[in-house]
Chimera marker file (.cmm) of the C-alpha trace (Angstrom):
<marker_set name="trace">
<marker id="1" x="117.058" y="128.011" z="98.452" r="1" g="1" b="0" radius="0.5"/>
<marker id="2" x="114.268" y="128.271" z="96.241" r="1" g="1" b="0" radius="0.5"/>
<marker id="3" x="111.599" y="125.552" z="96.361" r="1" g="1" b="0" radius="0.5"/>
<marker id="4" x="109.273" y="123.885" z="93.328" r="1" g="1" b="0" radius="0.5"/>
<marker id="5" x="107.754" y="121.664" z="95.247" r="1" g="1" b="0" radius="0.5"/>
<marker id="6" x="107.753" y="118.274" z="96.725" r="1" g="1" b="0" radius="0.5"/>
<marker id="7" x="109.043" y="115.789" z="94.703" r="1" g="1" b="0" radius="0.5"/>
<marker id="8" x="108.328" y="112.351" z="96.111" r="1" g="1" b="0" radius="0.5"/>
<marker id="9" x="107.200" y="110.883" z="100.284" r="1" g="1" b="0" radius="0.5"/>
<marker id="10" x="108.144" y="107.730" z="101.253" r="1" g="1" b="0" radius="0.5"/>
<marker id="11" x="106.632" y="105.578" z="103.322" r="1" g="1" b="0" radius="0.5"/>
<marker id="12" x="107.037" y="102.123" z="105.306" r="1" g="1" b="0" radius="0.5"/>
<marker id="13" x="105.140" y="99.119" z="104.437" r="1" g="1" b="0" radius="0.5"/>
<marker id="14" x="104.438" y="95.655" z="105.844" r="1" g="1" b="0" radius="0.5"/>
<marker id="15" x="104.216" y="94.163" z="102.110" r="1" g="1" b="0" radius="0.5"/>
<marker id="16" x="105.364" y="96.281" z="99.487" r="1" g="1" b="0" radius="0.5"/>
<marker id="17" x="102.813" y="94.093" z="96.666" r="1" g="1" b="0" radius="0.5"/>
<marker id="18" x="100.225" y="94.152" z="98.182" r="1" g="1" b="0" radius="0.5"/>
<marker id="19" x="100.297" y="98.001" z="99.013" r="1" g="1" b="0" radius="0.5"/>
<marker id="20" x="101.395" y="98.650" z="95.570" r="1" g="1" b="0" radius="0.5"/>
<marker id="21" x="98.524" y="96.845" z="94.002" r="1" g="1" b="0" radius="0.5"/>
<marker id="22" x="96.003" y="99.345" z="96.258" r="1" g="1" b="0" radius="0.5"/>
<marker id="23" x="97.883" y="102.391" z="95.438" r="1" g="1" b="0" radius="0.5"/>
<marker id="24" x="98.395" y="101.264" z="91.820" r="1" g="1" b="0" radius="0.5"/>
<marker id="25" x="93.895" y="99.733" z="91.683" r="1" g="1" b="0" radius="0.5"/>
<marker id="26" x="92.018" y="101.664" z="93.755" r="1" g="1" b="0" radius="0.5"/>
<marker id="27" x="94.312" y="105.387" z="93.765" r="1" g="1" b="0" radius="0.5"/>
<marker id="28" x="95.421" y="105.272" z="89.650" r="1" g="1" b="0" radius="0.5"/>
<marker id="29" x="99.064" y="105.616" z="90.812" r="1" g="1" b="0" radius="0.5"/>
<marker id="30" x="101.479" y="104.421" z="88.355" r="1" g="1" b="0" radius="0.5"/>
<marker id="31" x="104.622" y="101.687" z="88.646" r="1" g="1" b="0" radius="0.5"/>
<marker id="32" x="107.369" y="103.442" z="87.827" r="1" g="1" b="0" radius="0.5"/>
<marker id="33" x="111.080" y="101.837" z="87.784" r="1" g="1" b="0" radius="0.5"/>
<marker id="34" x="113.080" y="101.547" z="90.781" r="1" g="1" b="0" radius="0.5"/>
<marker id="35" x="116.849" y="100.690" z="91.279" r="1" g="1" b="0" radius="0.5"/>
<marker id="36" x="117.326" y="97.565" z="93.324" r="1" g="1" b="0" radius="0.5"/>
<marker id="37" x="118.348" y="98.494" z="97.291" r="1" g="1" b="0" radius="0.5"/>
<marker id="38" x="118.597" y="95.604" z="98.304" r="1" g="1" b="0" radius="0.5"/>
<marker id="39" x="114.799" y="96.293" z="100.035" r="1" g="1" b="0" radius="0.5"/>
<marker id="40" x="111.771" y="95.416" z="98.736" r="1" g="1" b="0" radius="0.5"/>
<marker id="41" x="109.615" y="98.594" z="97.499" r="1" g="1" b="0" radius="0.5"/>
<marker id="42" x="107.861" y="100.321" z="94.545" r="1" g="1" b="0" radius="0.5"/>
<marker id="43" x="108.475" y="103.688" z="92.851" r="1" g="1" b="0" radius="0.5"/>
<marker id="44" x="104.891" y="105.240" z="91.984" r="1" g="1" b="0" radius="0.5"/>
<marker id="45" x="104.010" y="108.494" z="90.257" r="1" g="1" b="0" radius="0.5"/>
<marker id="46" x="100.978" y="110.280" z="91.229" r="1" g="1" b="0" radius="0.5"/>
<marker id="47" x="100.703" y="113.546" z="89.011" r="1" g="1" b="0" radius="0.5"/>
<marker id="48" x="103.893" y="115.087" z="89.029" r="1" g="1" b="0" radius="0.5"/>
<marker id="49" x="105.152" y="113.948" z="92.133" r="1" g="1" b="0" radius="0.5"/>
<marker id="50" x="105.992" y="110.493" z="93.321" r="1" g="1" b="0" radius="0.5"/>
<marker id="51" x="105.168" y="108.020" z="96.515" r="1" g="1" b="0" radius="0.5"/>
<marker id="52" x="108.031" y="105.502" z="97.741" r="1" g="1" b="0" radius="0.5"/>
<marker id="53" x="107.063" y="102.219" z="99.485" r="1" g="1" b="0" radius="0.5"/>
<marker id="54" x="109.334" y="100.816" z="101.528" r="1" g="1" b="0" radius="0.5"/>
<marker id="55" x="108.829" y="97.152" z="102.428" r="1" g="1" b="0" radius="0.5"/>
<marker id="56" x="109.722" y="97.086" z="106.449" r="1" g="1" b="0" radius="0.5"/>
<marker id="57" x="108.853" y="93.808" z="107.948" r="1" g="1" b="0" radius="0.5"/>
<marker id="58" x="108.753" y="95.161" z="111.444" r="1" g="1" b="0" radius="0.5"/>
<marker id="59" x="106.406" y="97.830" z="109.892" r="1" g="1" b="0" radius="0.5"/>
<marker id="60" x="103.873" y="98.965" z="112.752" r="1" g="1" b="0" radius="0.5"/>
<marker id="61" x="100.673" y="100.503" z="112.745" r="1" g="1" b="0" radius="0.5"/>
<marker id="62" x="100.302" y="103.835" z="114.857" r="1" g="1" b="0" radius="0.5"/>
<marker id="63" x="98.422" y="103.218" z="117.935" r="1" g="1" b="0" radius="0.5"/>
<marker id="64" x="96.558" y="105.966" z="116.977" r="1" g="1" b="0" radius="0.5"/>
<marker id="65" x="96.431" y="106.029" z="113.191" r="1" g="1" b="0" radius="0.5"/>
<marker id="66" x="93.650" y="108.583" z="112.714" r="1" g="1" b="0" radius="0.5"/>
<marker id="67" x="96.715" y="111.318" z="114.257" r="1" g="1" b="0" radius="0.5"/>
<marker id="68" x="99.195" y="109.672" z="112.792" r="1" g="1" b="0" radius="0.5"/>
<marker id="69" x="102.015" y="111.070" z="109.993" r="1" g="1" b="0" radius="0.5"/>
<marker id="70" x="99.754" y="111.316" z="106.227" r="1" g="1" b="0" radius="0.5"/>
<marker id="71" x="100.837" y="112.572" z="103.120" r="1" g="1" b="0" radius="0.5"/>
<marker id="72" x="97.591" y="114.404" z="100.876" r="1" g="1" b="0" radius="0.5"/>
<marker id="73" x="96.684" y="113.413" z="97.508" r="1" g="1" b="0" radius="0.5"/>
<marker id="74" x="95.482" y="116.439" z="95.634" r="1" g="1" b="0" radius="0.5"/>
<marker id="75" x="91.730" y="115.520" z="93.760" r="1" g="1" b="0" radius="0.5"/>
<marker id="76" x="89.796" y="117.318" z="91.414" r="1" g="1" b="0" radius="0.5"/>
<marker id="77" x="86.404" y="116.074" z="92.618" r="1" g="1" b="0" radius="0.5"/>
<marker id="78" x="86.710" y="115.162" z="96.473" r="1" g="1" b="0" radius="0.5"/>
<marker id="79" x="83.044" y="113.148" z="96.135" r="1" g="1" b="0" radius="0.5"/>
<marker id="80" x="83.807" y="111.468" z="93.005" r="1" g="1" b="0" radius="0.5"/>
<marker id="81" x="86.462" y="109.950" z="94.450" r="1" g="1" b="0" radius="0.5"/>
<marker id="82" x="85.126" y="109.025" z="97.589" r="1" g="1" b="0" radius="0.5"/>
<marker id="83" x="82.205" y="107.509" z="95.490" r="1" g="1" b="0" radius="0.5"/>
<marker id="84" x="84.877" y="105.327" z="93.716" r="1" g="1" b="0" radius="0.5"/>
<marker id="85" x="86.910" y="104.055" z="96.372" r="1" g="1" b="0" radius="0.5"/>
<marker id="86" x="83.464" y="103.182" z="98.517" r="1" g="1" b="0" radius="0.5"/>
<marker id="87" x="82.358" y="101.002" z="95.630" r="1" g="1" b="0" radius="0.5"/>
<marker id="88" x="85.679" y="99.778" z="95.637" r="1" g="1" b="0" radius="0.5"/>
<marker id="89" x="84.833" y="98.510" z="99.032" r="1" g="1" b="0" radius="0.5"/>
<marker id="90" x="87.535" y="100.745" z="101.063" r="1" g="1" b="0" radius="0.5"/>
<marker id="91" x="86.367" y="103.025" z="103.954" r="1" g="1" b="0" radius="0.5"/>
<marker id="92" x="86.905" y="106.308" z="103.776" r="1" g="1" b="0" radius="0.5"/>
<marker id="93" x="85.949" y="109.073" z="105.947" r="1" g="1" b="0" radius="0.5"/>
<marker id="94" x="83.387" y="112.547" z="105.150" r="1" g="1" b="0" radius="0.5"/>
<marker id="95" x="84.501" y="115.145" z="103.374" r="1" g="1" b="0" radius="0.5"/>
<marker id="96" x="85.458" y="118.151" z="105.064" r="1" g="1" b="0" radius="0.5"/>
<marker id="97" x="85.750" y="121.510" z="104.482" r="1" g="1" b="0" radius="0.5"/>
<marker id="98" x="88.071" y="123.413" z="106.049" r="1" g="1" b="0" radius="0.5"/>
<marker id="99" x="88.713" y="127.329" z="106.713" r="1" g="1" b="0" radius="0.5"/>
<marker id="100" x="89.989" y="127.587" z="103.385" r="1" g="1" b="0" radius="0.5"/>
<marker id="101" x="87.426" y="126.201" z="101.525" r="1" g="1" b="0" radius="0.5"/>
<marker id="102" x="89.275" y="123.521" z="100.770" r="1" g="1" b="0" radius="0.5"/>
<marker id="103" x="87.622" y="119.958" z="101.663" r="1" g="1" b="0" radius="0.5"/>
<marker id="104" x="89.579" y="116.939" z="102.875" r="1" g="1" b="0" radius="0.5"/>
<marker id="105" x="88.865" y="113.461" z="103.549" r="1" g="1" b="0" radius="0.5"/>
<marker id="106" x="91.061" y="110.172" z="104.715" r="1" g="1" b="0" radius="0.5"/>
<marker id="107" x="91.641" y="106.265" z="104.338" r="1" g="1" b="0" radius="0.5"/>
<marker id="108" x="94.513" y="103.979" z="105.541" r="1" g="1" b="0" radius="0.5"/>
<marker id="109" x="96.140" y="101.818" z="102.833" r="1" g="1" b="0" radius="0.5"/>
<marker id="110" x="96.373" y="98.050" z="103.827" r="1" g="1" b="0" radius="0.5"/>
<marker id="111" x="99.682" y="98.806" z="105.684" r="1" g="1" b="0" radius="0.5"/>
<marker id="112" x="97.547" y="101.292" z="108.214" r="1" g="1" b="0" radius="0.5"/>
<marker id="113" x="98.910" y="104.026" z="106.486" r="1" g="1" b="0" radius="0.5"/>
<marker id="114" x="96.686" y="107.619" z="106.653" r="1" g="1" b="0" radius="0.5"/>
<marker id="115" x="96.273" y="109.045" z="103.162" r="1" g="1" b="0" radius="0.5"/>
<marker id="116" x="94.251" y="112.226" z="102.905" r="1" g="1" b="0" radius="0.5"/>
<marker id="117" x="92.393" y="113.417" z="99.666" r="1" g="1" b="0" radius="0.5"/>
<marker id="118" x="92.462" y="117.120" z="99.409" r="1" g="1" b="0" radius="0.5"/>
<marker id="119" x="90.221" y="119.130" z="96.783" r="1" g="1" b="0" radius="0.5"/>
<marker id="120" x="91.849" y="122.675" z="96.933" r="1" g="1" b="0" radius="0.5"/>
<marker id="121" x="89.986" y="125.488" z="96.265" r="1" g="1" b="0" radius="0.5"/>
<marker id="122" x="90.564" y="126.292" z="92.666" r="1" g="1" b="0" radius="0.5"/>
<link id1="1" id2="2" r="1" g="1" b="0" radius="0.2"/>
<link id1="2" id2="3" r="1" g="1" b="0" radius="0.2"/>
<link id1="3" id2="4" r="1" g="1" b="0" radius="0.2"/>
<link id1="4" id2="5" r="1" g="1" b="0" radius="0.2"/>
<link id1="5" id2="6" r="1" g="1" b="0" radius="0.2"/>
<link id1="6" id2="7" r="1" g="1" b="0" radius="0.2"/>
<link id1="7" id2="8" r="1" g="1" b="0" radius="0.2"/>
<link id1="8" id2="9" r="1" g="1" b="0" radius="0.2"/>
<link id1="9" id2="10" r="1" g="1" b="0" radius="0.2"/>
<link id1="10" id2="11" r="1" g="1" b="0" radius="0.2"/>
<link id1="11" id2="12" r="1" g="1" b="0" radius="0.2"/>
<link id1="12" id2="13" r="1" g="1" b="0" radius="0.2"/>
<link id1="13" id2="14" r="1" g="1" b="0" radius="0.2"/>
<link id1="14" id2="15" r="1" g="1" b="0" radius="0.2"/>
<link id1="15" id2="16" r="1" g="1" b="0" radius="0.2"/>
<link id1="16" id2="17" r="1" g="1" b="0" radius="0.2"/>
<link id1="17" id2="18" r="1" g="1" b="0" radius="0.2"/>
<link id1="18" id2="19" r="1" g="1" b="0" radius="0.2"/>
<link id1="19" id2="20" r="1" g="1" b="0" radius="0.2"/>
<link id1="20" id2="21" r="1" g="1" b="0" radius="0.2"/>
<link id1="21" id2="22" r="1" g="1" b="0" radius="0.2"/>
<link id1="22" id2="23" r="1" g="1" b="0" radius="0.2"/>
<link id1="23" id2="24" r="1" g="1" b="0" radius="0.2"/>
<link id1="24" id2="25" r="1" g="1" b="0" radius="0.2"/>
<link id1="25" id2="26" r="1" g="1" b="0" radius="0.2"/>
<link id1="26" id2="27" r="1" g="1" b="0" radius="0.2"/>
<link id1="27" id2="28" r="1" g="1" b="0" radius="0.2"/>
<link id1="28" id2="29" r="1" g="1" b="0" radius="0.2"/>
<link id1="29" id2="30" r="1" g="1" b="0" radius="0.2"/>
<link id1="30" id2="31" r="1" g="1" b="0" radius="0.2"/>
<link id1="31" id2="32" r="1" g="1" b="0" radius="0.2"/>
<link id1="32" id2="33" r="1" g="1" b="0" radius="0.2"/>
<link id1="33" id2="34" r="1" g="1" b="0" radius="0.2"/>
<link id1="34" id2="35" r="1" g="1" b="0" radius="0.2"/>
<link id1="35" id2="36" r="1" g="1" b="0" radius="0.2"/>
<link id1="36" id2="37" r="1" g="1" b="0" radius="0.2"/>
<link id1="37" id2="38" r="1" g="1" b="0" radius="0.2"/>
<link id1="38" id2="39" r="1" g="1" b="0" radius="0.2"/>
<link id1="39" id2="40" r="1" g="1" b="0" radius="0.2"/>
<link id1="40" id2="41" r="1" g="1" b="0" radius="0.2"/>
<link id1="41" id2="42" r="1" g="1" b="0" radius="0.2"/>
<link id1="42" id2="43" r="1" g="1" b="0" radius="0.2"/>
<link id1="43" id2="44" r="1" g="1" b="0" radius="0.2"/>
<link id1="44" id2="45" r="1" g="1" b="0" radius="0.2"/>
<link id1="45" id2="46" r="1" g="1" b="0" radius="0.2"/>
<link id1="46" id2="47" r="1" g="1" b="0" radius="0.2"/>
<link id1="47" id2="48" r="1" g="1" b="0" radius="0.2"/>
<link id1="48" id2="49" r="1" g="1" b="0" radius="0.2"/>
<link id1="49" id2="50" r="1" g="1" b="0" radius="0.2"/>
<link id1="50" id2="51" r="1" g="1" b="0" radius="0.2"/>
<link id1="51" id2="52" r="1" g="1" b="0" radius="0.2"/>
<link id1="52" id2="53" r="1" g="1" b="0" radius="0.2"/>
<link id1="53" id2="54" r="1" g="1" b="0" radius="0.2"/>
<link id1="54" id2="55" r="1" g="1" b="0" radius="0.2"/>
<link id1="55" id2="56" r="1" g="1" b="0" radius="0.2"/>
<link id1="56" id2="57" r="1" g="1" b="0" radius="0.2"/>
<link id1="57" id2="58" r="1" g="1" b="0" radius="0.2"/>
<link id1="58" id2="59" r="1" g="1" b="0" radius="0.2"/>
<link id1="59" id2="60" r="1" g="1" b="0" radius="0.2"/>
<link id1="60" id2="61" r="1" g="1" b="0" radius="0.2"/>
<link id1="61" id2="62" r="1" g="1" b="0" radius="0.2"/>
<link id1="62" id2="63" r="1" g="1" b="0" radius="0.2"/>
<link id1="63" id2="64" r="1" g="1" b="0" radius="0.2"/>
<link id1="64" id2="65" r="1" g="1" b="0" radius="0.2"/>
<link id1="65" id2="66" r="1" g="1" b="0" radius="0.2"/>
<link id1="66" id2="67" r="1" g="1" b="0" radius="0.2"/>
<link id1="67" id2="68" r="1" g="1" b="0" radius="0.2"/>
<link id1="68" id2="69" r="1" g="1" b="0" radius="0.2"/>
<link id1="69" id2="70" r="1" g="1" b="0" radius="0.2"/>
<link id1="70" id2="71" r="1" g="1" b="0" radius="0.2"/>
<link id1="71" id2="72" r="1" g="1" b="0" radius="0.2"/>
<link id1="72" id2="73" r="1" g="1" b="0" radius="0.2"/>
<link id1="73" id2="74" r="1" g="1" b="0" radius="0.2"/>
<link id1="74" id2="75" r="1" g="1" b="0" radius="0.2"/>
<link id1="75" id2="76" r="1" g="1" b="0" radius="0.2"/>
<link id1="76" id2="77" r="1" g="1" b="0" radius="0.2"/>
<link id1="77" id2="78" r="1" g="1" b="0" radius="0.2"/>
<link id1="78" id2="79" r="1" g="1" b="0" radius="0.2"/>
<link id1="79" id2="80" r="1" g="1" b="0" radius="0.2"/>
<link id1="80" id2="81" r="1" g="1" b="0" radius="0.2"/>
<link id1="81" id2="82" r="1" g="1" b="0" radius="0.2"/>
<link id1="82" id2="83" r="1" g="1" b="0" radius="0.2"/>
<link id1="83" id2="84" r="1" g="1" b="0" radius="0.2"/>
<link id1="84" id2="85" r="1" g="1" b="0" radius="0.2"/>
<link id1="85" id2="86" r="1" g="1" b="0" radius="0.2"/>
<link id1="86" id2="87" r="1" g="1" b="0" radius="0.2"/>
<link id1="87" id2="88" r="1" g="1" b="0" radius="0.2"/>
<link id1="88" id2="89" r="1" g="1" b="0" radius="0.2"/>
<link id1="89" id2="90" r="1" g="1" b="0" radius="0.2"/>
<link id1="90" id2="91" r="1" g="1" b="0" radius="0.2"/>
<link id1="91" id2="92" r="1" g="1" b="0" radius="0.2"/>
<link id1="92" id2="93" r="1" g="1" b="0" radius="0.2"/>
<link id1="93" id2="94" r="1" g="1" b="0" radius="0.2"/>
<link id1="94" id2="95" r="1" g="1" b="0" radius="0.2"/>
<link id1="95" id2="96" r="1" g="1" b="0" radius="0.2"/>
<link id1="96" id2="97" r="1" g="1" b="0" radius="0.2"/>
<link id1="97" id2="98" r="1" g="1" b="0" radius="0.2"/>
<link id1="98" id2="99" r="1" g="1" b="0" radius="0.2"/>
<link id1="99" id2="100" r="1" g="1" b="0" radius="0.2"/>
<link id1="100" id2="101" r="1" g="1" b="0" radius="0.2"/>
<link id1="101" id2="102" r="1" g="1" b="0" radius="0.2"/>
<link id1="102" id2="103" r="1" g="1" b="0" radius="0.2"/>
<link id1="103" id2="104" r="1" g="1" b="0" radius="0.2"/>
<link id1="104" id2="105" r="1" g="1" b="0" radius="0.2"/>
<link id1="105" id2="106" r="1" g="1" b="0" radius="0.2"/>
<link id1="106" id2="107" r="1" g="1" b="0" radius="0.2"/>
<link id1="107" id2="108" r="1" g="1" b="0" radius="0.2"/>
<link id1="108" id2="109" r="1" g="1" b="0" radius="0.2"/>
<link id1="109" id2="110" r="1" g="1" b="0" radius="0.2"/>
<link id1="110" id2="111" r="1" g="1" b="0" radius="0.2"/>
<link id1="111" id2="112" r="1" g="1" b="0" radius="0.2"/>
<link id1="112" id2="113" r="1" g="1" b="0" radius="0.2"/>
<link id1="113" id2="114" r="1" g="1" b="0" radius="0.2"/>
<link id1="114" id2="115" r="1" g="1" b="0" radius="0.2"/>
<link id1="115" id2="116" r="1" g="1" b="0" radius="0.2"/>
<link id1="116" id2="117" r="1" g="1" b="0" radius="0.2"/>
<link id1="117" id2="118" r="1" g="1" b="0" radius="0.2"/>
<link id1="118" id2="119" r="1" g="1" b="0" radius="0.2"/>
<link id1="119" id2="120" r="1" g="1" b="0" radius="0.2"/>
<link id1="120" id2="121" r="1" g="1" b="0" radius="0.2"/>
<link id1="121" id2="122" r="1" g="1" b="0" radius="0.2"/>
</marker_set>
């Protein structure tokens, strides 16, 4: 099989609008249509790839959402847009650079959700 890439994650979430509006106002993903399953959820594009909410109304939090499942959302300037989500008034966590030299850093969306930024090493 050959691979080019992933094309989309999906995820659970308590309230597909609201989590929508913070992927769509504070990440600069885009709305993109969705087919009607009968579920409440939002098709969003984020570069070439996509992210899938999935409105679950029994949707939990990980008991330990700081080790919990994450997808990565791959920045050009890890600080920049750390800087912009801060004044944005969402927490997110140092920058990190790993073995690589590739620096990370993480915030939960309002459904508890662990995204990671990732600035790869160009």
């Amino acid at each position: 099989m050959e691979h080019a890439g992933v094309h989309h994650v999906s995820i659970n979430v308590h309230d597909a609008e609201q989590t929508m509006r913070f992927y769509v106002d504070a990440l600069g993903l885009e709305v993109l249509p969705r087919p009607d399953f009968g579920v409440p959820g939002y098709w969003l594009r984020c570069g070439g790839q996509e992210v899938h909410l999935i409105e679950m109304a029994d949707h939990k939090v990980p008991d330990r959402p700081q080790f919990g499942p994450h997808f990565a959302l791959r920045v050009r300037d890890i600080d920049a847009a750390r800087d912009e989500l801060k004044s944005k008034g969402i927490e997110v966590s140092e920058a990190m650079e790993l073995p690589t030299g590739a620096r990370q850093c993480f915030l939960h969306d309002p459904a508890g959700n662990m995204v990671e930024l990732n600035q790869p090493v160009d």
